[in-house]
RODO-2510 file (C-alpha; in nm, 4 decimals, decimal comma):
residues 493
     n   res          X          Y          Z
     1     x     9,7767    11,6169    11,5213
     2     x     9,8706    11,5547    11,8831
     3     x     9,5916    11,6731    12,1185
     4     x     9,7903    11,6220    12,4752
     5     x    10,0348    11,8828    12,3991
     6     x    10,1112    12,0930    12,6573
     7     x    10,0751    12,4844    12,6492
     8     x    10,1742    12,7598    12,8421
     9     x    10,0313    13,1006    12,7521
    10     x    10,2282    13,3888    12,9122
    11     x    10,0486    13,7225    12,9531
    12     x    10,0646    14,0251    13,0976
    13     x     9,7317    14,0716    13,1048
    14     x     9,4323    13,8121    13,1328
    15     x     9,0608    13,8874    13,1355
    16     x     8,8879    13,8937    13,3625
    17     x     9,1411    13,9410    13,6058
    18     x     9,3489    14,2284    13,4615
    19     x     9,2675    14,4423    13,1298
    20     x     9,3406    14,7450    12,9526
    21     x     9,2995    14,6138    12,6415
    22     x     9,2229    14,3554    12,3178
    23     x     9,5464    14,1351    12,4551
    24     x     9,3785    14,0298    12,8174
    25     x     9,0638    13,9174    12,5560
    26     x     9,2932    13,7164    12,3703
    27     x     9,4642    13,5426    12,6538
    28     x     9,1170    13,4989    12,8614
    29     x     8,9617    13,3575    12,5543
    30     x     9,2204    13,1208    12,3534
    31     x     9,3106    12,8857    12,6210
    32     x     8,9578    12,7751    12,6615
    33     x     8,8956    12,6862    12,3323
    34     x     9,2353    12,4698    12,2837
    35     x     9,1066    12,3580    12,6510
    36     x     8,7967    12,2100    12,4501
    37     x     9,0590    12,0433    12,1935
    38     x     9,2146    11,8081    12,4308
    39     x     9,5053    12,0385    12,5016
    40     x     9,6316    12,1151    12,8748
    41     x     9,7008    12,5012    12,8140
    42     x     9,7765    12,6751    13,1819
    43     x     9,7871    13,0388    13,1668
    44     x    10,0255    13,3100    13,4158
    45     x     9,9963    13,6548    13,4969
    46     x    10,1555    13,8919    13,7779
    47     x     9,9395    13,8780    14,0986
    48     x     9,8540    14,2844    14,0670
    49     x     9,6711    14,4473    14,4057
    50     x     9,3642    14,4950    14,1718
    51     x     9,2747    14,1008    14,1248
    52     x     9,0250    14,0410    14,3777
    53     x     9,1547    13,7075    14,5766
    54     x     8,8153    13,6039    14,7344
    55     x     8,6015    13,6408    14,4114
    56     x     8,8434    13,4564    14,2035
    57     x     8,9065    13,2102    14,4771
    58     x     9,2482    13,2025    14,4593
    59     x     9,4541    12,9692    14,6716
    60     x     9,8983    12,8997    14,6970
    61     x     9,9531    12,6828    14,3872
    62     x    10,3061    12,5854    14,5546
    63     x    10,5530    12,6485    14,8206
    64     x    10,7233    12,9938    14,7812
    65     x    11,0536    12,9658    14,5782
    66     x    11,3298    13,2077    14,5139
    67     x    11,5823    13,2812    14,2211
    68     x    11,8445    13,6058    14,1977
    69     x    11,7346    13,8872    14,0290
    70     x    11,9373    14,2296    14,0168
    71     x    12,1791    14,1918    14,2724
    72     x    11,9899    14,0201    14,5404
    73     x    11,7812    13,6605    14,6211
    74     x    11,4003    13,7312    14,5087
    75     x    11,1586    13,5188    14,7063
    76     x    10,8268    13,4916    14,5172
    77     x    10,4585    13,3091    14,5648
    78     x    10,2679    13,1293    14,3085
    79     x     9,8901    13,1037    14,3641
    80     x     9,5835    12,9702    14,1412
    81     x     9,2575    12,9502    14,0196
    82     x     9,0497    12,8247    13,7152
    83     x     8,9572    13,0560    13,4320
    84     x     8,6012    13,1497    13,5235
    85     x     8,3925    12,9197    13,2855
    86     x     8,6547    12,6402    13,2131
    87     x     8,8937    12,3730    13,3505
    88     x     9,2057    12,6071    13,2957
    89     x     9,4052    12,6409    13,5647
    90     x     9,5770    12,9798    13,6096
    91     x     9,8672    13,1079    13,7633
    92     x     9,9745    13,4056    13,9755
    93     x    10,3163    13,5066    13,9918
    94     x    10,3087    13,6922    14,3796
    95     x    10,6418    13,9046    14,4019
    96     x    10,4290    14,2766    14,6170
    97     x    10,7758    14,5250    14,5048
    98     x    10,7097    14,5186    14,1562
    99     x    10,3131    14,4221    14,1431
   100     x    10,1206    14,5406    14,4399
   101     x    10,0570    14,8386    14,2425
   102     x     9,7588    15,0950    14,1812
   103     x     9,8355    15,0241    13,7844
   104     x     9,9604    14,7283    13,5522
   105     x    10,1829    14,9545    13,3683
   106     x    10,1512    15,3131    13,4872
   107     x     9,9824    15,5584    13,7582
   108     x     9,8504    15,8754    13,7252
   109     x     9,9142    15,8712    13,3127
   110     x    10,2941    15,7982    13,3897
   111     x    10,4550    15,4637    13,2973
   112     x    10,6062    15,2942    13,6016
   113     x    11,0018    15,3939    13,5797
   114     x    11,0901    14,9853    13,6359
   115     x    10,9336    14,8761    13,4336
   116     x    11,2014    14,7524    13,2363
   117     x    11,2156    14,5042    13,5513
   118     x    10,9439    14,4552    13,6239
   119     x    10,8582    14,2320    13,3575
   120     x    11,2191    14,0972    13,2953
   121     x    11,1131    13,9736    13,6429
   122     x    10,7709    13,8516    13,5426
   123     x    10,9826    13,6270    13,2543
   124     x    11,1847    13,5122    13,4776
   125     x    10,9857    13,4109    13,7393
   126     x    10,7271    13,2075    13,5189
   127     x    11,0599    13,0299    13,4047
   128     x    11,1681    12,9543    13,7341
   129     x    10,7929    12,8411    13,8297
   130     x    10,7762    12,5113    13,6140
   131     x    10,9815    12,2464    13,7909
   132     x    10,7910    12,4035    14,1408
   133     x    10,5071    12,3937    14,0014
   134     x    10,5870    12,0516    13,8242
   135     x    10,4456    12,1419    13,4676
   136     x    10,6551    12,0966    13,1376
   137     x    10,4919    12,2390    12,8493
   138     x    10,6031    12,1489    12,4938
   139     x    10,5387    12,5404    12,3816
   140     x    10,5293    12,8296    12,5887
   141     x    10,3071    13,1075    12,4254
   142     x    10,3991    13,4623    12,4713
   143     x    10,2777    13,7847    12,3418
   144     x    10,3854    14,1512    12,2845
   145     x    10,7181    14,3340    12,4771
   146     x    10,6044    14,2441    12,7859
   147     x    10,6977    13,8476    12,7663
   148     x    10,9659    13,9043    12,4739
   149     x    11,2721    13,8091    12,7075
   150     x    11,0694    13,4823    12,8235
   151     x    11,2312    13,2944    12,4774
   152     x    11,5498    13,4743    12,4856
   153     x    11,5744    13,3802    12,8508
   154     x    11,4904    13,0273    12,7961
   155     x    11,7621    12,9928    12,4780
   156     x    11,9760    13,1834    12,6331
   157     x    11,9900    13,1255    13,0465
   158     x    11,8290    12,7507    12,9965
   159     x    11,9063    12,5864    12,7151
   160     x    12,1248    12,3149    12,9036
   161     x    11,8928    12,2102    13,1732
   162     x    11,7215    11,9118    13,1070
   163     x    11,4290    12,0322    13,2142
   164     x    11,3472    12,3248    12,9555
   165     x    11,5656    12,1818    12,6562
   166     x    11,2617    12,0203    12,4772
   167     x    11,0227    12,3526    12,5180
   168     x    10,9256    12,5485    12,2081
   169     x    10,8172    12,9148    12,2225
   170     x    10,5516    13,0735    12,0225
   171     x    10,5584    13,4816    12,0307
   172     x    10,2230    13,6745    11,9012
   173     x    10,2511    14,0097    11,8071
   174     x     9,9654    14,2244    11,9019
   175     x    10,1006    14,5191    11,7828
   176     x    10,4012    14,6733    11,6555
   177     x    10,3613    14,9925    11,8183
   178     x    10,4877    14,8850    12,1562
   179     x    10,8045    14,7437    12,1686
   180     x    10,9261    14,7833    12,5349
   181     x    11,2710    14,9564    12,4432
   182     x    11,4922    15,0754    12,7361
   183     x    11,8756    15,1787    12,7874
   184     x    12,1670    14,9641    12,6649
   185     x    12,3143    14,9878    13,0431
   186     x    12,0182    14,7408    13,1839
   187     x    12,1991    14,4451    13,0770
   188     x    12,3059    14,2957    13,3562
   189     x    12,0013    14,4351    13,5733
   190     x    11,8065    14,1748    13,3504
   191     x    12,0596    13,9227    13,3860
   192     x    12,1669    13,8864    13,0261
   193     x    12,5161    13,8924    12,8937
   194     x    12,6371    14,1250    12,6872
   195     x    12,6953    13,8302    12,4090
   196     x    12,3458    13,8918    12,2860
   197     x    12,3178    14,2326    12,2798
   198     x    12,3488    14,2452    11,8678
   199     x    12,1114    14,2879    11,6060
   200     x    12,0186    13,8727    11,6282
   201     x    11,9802    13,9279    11,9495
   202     x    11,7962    14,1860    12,1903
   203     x    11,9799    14,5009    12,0314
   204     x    11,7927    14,7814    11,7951
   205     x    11,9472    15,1006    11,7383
   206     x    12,1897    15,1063    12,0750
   207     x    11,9096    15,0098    12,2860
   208     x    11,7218    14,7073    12,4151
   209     x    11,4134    14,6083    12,2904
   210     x    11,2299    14,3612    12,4785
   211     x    10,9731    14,3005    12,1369
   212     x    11,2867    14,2313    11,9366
   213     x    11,3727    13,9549    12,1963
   214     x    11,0814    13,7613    12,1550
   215     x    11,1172    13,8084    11,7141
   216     x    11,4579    13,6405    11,7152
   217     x    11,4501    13,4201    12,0054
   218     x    11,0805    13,2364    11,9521
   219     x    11,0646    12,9505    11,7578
   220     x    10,7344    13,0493    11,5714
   221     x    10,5729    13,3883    11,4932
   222     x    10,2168    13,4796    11,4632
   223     x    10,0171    13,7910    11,4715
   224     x     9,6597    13,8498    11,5360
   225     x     9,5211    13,8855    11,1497
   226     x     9,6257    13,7800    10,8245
   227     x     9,6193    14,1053    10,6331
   228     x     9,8400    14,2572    10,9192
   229     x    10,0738    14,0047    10,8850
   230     x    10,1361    14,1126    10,5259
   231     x    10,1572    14,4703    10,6462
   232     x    10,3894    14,4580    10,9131
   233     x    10,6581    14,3301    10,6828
   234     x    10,6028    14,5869    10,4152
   235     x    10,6974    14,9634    10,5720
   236     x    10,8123    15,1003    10,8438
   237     x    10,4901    15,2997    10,9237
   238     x    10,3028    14,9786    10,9783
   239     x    10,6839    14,7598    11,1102
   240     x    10,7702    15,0651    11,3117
   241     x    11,1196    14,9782    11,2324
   242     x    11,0717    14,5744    11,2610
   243     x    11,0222    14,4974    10,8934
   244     x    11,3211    14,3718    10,7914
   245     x    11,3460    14,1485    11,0673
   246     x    10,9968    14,0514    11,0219
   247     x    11,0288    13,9960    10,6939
   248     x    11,3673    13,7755    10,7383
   249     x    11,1423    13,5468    10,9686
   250     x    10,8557    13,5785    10,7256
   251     x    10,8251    13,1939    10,6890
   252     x    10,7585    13,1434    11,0250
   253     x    10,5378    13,3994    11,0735
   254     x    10,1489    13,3169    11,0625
   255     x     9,8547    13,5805    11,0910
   256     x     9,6025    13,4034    11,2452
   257     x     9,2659    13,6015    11,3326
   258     x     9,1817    13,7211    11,6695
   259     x     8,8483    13,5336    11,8333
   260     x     8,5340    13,6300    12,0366
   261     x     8,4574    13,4704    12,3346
   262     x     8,0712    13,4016    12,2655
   263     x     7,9862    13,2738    12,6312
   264     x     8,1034    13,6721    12,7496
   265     x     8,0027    13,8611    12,4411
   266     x     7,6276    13,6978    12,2991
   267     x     7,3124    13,8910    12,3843
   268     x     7,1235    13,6306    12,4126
   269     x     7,2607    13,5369    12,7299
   270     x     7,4290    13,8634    12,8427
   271     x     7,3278    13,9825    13,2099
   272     x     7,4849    14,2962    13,1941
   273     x     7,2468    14,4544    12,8848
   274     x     6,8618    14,5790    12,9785
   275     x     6,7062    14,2774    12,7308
   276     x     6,8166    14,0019    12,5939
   277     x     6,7805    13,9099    12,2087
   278     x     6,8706    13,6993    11,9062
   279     x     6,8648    13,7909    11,5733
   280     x     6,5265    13,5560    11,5509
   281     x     6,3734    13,8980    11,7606
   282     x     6,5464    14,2406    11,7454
   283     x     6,2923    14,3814    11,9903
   284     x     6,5078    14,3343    12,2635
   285     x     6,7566    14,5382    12,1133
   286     x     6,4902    14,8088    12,0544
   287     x     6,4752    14,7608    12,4327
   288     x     6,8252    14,7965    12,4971
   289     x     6,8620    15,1247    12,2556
   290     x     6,5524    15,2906    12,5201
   291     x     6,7769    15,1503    12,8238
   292     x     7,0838    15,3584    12,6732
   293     x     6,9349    15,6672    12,5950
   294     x     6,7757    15,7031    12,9301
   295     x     7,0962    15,5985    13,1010
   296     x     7,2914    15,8434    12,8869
   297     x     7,0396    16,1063    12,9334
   298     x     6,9780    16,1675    12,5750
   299     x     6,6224    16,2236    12,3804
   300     x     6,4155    15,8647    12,3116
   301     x     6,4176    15,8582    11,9970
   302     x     6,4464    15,6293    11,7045
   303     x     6,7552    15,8203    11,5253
   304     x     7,0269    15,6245    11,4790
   305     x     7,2783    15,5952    11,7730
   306     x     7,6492    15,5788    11,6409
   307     x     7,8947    15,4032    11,9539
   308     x     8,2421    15,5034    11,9728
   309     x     8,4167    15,2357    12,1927
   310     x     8,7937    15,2517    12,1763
   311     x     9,1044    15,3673    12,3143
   312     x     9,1450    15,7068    12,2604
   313     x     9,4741    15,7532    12,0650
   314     x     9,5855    15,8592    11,7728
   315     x     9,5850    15,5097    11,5853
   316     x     9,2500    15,4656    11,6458
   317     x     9,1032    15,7321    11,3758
   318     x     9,0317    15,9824    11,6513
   319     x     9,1895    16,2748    11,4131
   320     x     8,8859    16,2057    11,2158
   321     x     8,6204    16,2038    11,4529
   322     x     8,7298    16,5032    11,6046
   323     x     8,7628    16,6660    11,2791
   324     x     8,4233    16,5854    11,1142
   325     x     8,2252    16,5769    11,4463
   326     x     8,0754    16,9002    11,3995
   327     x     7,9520    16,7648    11,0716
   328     x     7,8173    16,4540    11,2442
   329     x     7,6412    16,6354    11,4768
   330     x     7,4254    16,8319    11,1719
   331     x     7,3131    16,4670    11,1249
   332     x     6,9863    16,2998    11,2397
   333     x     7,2034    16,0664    11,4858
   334     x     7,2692    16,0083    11,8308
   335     x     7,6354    15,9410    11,9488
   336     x     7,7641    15,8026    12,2518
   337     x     8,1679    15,7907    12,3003
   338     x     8,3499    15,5214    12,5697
   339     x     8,6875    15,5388    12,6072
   340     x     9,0250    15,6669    12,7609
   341     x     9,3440    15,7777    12,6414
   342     x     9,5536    16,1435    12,5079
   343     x     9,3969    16,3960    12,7946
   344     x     9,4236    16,6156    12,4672
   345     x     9,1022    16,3842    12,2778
   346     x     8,9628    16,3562    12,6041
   347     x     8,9224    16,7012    12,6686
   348     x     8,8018    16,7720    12,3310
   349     x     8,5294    16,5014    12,3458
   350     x     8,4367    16,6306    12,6677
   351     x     8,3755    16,9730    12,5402
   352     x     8,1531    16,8644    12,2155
   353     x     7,9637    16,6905    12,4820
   354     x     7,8783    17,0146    12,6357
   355     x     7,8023    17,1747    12,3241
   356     x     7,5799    16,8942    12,2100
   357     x     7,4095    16,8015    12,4857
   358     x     7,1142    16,6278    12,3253
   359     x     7,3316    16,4745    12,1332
   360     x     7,6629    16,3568    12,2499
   361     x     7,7660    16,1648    12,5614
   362     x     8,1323    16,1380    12,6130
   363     x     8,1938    15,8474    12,9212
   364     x     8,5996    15,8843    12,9532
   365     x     8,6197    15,5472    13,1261
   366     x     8,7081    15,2002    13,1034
   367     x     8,4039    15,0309    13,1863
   368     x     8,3281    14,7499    13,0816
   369     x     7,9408    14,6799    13,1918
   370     x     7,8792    14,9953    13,0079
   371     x     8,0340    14,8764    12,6977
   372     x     7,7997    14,5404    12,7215
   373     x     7,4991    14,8297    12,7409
   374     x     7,6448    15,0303    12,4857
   375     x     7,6869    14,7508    12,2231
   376     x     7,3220    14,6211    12,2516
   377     x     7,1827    14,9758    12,2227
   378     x     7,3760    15,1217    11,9531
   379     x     7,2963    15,0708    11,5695
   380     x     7,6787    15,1679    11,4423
   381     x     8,0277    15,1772    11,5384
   382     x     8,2566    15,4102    11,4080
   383     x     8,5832    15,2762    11,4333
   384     x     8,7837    15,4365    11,1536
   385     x     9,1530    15,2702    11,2862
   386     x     9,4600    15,4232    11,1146
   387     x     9,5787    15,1180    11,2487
   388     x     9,4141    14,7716    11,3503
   389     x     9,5821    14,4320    11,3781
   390     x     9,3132    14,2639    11,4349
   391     x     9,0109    14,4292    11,5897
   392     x     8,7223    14,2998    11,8513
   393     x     8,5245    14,5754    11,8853
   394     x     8,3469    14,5740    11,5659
   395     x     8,3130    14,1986    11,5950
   396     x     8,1703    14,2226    11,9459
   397     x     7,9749    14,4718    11,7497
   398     x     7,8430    14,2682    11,5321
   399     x     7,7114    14,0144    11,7030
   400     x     7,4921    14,2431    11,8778
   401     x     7,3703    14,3845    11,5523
   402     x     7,5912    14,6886    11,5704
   403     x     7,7052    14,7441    11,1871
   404     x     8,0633    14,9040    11,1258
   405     x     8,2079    15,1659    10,9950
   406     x     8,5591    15,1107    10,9498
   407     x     8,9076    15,2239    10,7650
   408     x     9,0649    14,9014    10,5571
   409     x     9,3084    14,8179    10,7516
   410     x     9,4850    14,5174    10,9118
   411     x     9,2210    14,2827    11,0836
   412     x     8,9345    14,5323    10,9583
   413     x     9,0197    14,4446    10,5854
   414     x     9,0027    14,0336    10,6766
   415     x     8,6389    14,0764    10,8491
   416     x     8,4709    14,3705    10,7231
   417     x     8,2819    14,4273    10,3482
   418     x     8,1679    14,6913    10,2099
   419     x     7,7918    14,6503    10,1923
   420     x     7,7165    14,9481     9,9052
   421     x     7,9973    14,7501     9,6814
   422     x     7,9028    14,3891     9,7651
   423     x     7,5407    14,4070     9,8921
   424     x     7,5354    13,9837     9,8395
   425     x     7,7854    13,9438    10,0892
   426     x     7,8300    14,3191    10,2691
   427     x     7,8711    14,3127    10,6719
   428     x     7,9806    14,6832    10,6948
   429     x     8,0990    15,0374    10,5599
   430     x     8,4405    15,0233    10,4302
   431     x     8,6049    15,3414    10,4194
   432     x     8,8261    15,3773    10,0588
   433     x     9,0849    15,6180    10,1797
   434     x     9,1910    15,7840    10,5368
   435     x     9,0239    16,0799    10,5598
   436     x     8,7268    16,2948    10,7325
   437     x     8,5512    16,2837    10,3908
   438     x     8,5884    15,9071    10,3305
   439     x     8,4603    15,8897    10,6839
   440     x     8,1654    16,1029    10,6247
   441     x     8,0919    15,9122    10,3149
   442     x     8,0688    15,5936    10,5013
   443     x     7,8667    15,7290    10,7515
   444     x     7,6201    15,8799    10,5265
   445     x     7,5788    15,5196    10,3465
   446     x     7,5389    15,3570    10,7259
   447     x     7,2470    15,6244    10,7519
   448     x     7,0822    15,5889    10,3941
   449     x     7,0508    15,2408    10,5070
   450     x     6,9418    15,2468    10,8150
   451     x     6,6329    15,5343    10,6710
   452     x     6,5050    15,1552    10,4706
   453     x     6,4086    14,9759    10,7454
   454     x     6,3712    14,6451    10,6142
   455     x     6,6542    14,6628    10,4645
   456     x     6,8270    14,7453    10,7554
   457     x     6,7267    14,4552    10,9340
   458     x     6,7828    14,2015    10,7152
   459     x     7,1390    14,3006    10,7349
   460     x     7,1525    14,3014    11,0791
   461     x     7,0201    13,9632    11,1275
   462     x     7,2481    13,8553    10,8911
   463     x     7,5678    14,0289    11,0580
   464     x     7,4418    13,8585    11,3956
   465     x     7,4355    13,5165    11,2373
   466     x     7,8281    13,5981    11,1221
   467     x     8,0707    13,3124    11,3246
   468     x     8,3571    13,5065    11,4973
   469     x     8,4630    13,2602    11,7346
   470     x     8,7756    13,1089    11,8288
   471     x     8,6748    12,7694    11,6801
   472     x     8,8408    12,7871    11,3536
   473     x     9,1181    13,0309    11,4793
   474     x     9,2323    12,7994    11,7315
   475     x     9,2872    12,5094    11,5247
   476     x     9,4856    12,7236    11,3422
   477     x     9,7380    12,7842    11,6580
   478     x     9,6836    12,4068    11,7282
   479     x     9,8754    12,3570    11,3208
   480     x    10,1549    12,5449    11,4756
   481     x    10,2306    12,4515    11,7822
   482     x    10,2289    12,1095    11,6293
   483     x    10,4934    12,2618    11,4067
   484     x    10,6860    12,4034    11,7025
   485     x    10,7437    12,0894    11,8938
   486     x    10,8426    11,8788    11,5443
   487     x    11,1408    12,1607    11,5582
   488     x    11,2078    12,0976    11,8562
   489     x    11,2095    11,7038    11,8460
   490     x    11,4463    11,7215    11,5345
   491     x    11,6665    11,9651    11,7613
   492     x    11,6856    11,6704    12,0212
   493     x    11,7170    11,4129    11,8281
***
């Protein structure tokens, strides 16, 4: 296996510099560990007005270049920095119109209207950026709707120059469920001809779909967990319309599970949480659940605190929640809720908070310092995902000796077992079916459990000791991109 290839991962989003969710993890966290294989992976993201410039010391990778870009000459700015805790360099793509913005993708609850350009911009320009920058990868690595024209551009605009005609492209799908479709009329806007606007090219159902540009025009396909892999080819409600396409480029399409980054997410060594701990000594984590309640303004007490920390949409089980919290709440718990999403769950969480007051704390935020807090002071998560290609939460979870509660589904089936089944090799709760009662069930196992308190902490310790790392996964992605540029040096042969 060669270990000097040369990667490019392409992301709309890369922690710690911009995040709203589980795909700036994976593109803060992957490129260090291939980093530690030998591998010279470089990363890009749009310069937003939110990256701090002075605290990520970021300086002008290259002189400013320009390209054309709907109608008129675009001049744009590349500057740099290294991915906090490693040797990767990363790149800014500096073009204020479209990116000196309040939000990555919307303001005020609203998706920005150009969007659709925005990041047919954003493809471009991290095309156009190579030869300035002087860097040839052998496989560019994008991700999700937002980087889907980046391997239709490159086959498509590119093929001919010298330059690109050797790169591969890789395309991970983090989920199905956004897809980036706009109006057929943008065509030209984006700078594609109307020759690949078809279904084996960027077309799907009279419209363009920026997802379904990066299915048929990437070399290689992976998603973030084996089971959803399977799924996603199966139906439409887990395809959302891409299953037969999926399933036509089912043998080059790996599910390969999502990481943790275990120099950011290990309380043994995490600053933001009230006490450190190991599984060796859980009386830090005593510590921290003392720190939370006080900070959350709820009873101390040695109940058992139940963390919500998600999104809060419909695909991530908060039907159920809603539904049965009233019957959580008749419990002997605690429950503390982080999150953002539908104003109509976020009003509703904010008024069981006021009913429960010693009870419930609702924080309708993305913070993530609190989540650090949260994790080391809770004893469950309930994260009962209709939906879950991979998950991080619960494994973040876990290694902070938060035990799960989850639906089986996508990722969740690969990592989590049901401990009151399999109590040999249990990590978890496993909900059996979709529904408030299945939920409650779980739950009420969780807190049988937890009432045996050695018991309770033997499981813990061994949840904690549970390897969720990147190490294994990113060999994995090494296999394929291997695989990538043997197509391509039989396709230039």
């Amino acid at each position: 296996m060669e270990n000097n290839m040369k990667v490019l991962v392409v992301s709309p989003e890369v922690d710690p510099f911009a995040k709203t969710g589980g795909l700036a993890d994976f593109a803060g966290s992957l490129p260090k560990t291939l980093s530690h294989l030998g591998m010279d992976v470089r990363v890009v993201l749009p310069l937003y007005r939110g990256i701090d410039r002075d605290v990520f010391k970021l300086k002008p990778a290259a002189e400013t270049f320009s390209f054309f870009f709907d109608g008129q000459q675009r001049e744009v700015g590349i500057k740099s920095c290294k991915l906090p805790g490693s040797k990767v360099t990363v790149y800014f793509v500096e073009y204020a119109p479209y990116f000196d913005r309040e939000g990555i993708y919307q303001e005020g609850g609203k998706d920005y209207e150009d969007n659709f350009l925005r990041f047919a911009f954003f493809s471009r320009a991290v095309l156009e950026m190579l030869p300035v920058i002087d860097f040839k990868p052998d496989v560019i690595h994008t991700g999700d709707w937002q980087t889907g024209l980046v391997p239709c551009y490159l086959k498509v605009l590119y093929r001919n120059d010298d330059f690109f005609n050797a790169m591969g492209t890789l395309h991970t799908i983090h989920s199905t469920a956004y897809q980036g479709i706009f109006p057929h009329h943008i065509m030209e806007r984006i700078g594609l001809p109307w020759s690949v606007f078809n279904h084996q090219g960027v077309e799907y159902w009279g419209h363009v779909s920026y997802m379904k540009a990066g299915l048929n025009y990437a070399d290689m396909l992976t998603t973030v967990s084996p089971t959803y892999a399977g799924e996603i080819q199966t139906t439409e409600e887990f395809g959302r319309g891409l299953e037969g396409l999926l399933r036509y480029r089912g043998k080059d399409l790996t599910g390969i599970l999502n990481g943790i980054d275990y120099d950011v997410w290990n309380p043994l060594k995490d600053e933001l949480i009230n006490s450190m701990f190991d599984r060796s000594d859980l009386r830090g984590k005593n510590r921290c659940k003392k720190a939370l309640q006080k900070e959350m303004n709820l009873p101390l007490s040695s109940v058992p605190v139940i963390a919500v920390i998600s999104r809060l949409i419909p695909e991530k089980g908060l039907d159920l929640i809603l539904k049965e919290m009233d019957r959580i709440m008749e419990m002997d718990v605690q429950m503390v809720v982080l999150g953002k999403g539908d104003e109509k769950y976020e009003t509703a969480l904010k008024e069981l908070a006021e009913k429960y007051p010693d009870k419930l704390r609702v924080e309708i935020a993305m913070d993530i310092p609190l989540s650090h807090r949260i994790h080391a002071g809770s004893d469950i998560l309930l994260m009962p995902s209709r939906f879950e290609p991979c998950g991080l939460t619960h494994l973040i979870g876990m290694k902070y000796g938060v035990l799960p509660v989850v639906f089986h589904t996508g990722g969740l089936t690969d990592t989590v077992t049901d401990f009151v089944k399999n109590p040999d090799t249990g990590n978890g709760f496993v909900m059996e079916e979709y529904s408030g009662e299945s939920m409650m069930k779980s739950i009420r196992d969780a807190l049988e459990l937890y009432s045996v308190k050695r018991k309770w902490n033997a499981l813990v310790k061994s949840v904690m000791a549970l390897d969720f790392s990147w190490k294994n996964s990113s060999r994995v992605y090494q296999q394929v991109y291997g695989q990538i540029i043997e197509k391509q040096r039989l396709l230039t042969v």
